[in-house]
N, C-alpha and C positions, 0 to 999 in steps of 0.2 A: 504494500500500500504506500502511496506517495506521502511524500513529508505533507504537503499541502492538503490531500485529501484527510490525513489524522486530526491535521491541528482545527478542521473547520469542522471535526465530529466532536475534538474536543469542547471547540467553542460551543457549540450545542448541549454537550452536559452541561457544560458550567452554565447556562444561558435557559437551561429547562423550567424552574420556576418564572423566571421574566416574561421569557415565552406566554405559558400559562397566563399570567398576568395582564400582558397585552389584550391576548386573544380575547379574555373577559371584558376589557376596553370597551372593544369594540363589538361585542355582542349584546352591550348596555345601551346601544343606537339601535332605537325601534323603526329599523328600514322597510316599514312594508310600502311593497311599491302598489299592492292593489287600492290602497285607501289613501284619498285625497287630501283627507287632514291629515296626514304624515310626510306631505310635501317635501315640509322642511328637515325632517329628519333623512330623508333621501339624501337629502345635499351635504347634511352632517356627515351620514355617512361616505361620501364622496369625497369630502374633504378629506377627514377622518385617513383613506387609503392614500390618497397625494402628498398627505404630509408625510405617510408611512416611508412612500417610495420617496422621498428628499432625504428622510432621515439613513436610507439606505446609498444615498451617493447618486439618486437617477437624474436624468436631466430631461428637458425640454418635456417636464410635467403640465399639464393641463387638463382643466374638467370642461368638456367637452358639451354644448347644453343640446339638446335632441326637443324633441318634440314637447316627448315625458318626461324622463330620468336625465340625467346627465351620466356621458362614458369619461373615465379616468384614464389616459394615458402617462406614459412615462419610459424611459429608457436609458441604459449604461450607455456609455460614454468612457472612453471613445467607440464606435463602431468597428472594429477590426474586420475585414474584406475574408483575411484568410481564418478566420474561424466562423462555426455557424452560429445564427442568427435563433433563440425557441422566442416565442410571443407568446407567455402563457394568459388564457385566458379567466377568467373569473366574474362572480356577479357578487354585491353589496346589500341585496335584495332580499326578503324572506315571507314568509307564508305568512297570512294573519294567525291569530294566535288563535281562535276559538274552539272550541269552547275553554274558555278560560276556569269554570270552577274545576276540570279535571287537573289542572297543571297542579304538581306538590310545591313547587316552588314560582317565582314570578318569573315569566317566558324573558324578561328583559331584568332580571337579576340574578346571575349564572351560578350555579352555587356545584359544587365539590362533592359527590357524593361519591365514597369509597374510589374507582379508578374512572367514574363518567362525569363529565361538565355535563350539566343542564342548561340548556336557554336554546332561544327560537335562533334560527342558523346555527348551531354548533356545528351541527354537521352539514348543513344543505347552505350556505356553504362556506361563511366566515372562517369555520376552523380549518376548511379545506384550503383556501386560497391562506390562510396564514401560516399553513403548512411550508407553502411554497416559499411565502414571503422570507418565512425563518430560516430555509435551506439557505438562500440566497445571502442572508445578513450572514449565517456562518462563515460563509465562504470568502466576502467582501471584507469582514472585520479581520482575514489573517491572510488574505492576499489579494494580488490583483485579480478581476471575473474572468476564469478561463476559457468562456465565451461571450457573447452576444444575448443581451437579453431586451424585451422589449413586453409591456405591460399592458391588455385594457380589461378594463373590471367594468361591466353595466349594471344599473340599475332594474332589467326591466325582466329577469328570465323568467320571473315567476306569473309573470302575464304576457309570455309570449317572445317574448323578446323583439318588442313592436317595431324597434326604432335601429335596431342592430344593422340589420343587413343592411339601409340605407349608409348606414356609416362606414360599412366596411367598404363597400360598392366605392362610395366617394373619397377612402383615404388608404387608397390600394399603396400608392408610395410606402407614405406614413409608416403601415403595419407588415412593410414587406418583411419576412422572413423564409427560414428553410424550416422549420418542423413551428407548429404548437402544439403547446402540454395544456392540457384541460383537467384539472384536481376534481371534477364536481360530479364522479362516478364514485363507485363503492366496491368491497370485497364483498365474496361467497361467506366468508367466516375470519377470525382475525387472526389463522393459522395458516389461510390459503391465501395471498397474494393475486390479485387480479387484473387483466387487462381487459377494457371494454373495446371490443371492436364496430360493434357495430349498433346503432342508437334509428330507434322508430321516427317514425315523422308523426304529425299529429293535423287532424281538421276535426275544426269542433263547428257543430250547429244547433241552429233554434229552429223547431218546425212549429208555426201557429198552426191551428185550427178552428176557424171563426163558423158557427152556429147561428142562432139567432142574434138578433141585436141586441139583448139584455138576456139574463141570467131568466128564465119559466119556471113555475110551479109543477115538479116532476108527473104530480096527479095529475094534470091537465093535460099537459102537453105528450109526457112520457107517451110513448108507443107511436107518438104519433110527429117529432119533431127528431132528426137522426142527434143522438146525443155527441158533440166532439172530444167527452174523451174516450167514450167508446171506440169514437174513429181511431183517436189517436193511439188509443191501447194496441186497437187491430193494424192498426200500420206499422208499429213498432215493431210488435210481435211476428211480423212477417218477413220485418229484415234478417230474420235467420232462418233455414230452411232446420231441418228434423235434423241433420245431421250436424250443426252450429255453425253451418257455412253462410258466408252472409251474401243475401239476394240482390243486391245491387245490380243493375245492368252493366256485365262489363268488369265488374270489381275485381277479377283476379287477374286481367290480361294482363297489367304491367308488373304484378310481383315477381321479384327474382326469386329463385325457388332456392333453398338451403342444399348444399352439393352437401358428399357424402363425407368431405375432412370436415366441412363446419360442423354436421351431425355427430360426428366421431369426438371432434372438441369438444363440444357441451356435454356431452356425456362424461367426459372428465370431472363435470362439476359436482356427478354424485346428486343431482337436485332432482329429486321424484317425487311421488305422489305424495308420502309422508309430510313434505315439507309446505305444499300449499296446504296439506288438510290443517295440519298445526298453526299455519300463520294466518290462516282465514276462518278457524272455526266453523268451517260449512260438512254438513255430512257426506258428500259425497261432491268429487269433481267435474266437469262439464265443457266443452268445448270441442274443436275443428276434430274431427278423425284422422287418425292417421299419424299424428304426433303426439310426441311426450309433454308434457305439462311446462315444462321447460323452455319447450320449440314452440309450444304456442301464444307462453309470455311474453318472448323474449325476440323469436324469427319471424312470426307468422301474422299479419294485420286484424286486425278486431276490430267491431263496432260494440259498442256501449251507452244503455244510459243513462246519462247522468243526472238527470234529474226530470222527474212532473212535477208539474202544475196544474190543476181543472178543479170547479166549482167548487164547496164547500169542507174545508179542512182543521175546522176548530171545536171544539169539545160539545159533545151535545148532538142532537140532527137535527139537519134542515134538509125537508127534502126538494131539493133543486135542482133543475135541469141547467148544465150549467150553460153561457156562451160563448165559451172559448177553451179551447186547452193548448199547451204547450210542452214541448221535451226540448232539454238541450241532448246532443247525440255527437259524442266524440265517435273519432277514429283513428286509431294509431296505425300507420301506415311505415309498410318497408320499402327496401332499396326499388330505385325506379318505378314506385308509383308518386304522382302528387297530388296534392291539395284542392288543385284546380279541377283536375280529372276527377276527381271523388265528390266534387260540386256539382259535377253536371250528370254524373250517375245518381247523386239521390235526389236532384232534381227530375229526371227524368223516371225514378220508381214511383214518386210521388202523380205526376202526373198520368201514371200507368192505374197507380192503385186508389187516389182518394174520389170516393165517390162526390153524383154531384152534387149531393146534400147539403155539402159543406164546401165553403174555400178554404186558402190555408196561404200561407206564404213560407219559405224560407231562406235562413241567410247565415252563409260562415262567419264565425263572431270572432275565430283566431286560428292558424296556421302555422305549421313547422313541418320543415325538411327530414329526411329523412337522413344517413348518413352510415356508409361503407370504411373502413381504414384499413389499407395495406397492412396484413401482419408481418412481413415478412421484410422488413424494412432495414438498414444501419440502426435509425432512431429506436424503432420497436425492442433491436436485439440489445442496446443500450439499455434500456428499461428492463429487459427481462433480466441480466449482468446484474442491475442495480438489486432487484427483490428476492434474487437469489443468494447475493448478498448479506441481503440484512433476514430474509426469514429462512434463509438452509434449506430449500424450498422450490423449483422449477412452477411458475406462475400460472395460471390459465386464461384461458379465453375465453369471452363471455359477448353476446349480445346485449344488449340492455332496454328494457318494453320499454322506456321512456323516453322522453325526444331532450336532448341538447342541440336548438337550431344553430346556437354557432358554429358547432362542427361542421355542417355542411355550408355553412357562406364562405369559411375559412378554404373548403378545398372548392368551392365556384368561382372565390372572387380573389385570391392569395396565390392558388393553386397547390397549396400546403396540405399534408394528413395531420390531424391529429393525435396525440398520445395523450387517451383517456386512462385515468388510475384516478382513483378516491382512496379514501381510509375510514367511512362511514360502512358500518354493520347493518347488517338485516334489522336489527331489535332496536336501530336510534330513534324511532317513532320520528320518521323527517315528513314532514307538514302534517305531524299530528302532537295533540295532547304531552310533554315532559322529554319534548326532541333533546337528544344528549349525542356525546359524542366519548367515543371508549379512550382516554387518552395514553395509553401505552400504546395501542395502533396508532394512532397521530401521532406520537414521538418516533415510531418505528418509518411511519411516513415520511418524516422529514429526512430521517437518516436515508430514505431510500432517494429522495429528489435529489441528494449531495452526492450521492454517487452516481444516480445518474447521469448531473449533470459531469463529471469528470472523465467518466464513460465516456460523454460527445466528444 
């Protein structure tokens, strides 16, 4: 091991509590970006990461203002030509807290219990991106950066990430690099080290269904007025056929089908039936045939819904016929399908199936890419060096059901793959009720980003 790579793991023992300390910092900044009255703490916390990166030696720092959030950039100094260039990416962002009387502790006052930090982002994804930041200070406080580094942190992932791509699109220069690290995935368990390769895209929507022009008295009308949640129930209900494939016209032309190594890889993961029936509580499991529980989280596109709405839902009866109902209806989408295409097919079910009882309207409320990464990459094999490294341990590969859209703007508009790794666990409860973060994995994480980066 190099003299330089010791003395910046040393600086990280001696620097473990501080660390800790910060991180709390900045988890005491109630960033949620979905609620308006928290504006200003957006900005706090934007500020909050720009001072970070000054205090680390970066230059030509700037907050960046967008529509919504503001983006944080920054970067080392000098640029050197003949080393590579990572733009690690990150968001400042986090989930609203509710329900708040489940939390044991206050989401926005971090508290210590036995080896897990509690509060809202520990893990999703302050503790993550401080992960990185910490690797970096190590390194910078006991010699010069023996690459290229360059920073942008947004405000907005956890609504989408509305305003991202516009900015990346227009400051291609700026964020030019050869590889980014993205901290804001997770392991299998905090024995097995993980690499995500491959991240769903997302289209979500609202279907109205308009009835009468005012809510009817069930007795009068009933049997004889077609009821819209009825419709709605039976339209919903139809987007899967018997066998949980979903009826879309068209829906599965552009998925990329799972070849027999990625199949072969996730089965390394060991993740079977056992493990959804335990983390969901459900008596028995349900979905596409044909794949493992696994493949159909993680590879295979889904429709879902996420919420109704229709006539009368408060304590007591009223019987009402109601005039409207509504579903929002997400869809997690894989490589080479998109968002747009998946607008015009349930546009077009719709039109196939809603009778003429009723009208209806609807409309995409939010959208994310989907996103492939070369495994087999220099950068990639750097990464797996480093986690073998620090857990004794050969890594795996992992698809992930959920969308990070930077990842794919980074290789539309950069031309760049990403190197996704997290150090958040199945059991952090992330955008739920006492989200914590395991902190021996995060200290193990940091050790792993320092050798990494010396890897490159």
């Amino acid at each position: 091991m190099s003299d330089q790579r010791s003395e910046a793991l040393d600086y990280l023992q001696q620097r473990e509590g501080a660390f800790i300390s910060e991180m709390q910092e900045f988890l005491k900044i109630p960033s949620i970006s979905s609620l308006s009255e928290n504006k200003d703490e957006m900005v706090r916390a934007a500020e909050w990461l720009a001072e970070k990166l000054n205090r680390l030696g970066m230059v030509n720092i700037e907050i960046f203002p967008t529509a919504g959030h503001p983006i944080v950039f920054g970067q080392s100094q000098p640029v050197d030509k003949h080393r590579p260039t990572v733009l690690i990416y990150g968001h400042y962002d986090v989930q609203p807290v509710d329900p708040l009387d489940l939390w044991e502790s206050g989401p926005f006052e971090p508290e210590i219990r036995g080896e897990y930090l509690y509060a809202r982002g520990a893990t999703d994804m302050k503790g993550q991106a401080m992960a990185a930041l910490n690797a970096i200070e190590a390194i910078a406080e006991t010699e010069e950066l023996p690459i290229n580094f360059k920073f942008i942190f947004e405000g907005e992932e956890e609504i989408g990430s509305t305003n991202l791509e516009e900015f990346i699109s227009t400051h291609q220069s700026l964020l030019a690099c050869d590889i980014c690290l993205n901290p804001d995935t997770g392991m299998i368990k905090a024995d097995l080290p993980t690499i995500t390769y491959g991240l769903r895209g997302l289209a979500y929507f609202e279907i109205h269904i308009y009835g009468p022009d005012h809510d009817l008295h069930s007795g009068t009308f009933g049997g004889v007025v077609h009821n819209p949640g009825q419709v709605l129930c039976e339209l919903v209900a139809g987007m899967h056929d018997a066998d949980g494939r979903i009826t879309l016209p068209g829906f599965y032309e552009q998925v990329r089908p799972l070849d027999q190594d990625e199949r072969e890889e996730l089965a390394r993961l060991m993740i079977g039936e056992d493990f959804y029936l335990q983390e969901s509580g459900v008596p028995k499991l349900w979905g596409e045939g044909g794949y493992t529980p696994l493949e159909r989280a993680t590879g295979r596109p889904t429709l879902e819904v996420n919420g109704l709405l229709t006539g009368f839902t408060g304590e007591g009866p009223k019987t009402v016929l109601p005039a409207k109902a509504m579903a929002k209806i997400s869809c997690r989408l894989v490589a080479d399908q998109k968002a747009e295409d998946v607008f015009i097919q349930i546009q077009q079910y719709l039109e196939e199936n809603v009778p003429d009882t009723v009208t209806y309207d609807v409309k995409m409320i939010s959208s994310g890419p989907s996103a492939i990464t070369d495994r087999h990459t220099q950068s990639m094999e750097a990464m797996i060096k480093a986690m073998e490294t620090v857990w004794n341990v050969r890594p795996v590969f992992r698809r992930e059901g959920g969308t990070v859209p930077a990842v794919a703007y980074m290789q539309a508009y950069l031309g760049v793959d990403t190197v996704n790794i997290g150090f958040s666990l199945p059991g952090d409860n992330l955008h739920a009720p006492n989200e914590k973060l395991h902190l021996p994995t995060w200290y193990k994480g940091i050790e792993t980003i320092i050798h990494y980066i010396y890897n490159l």
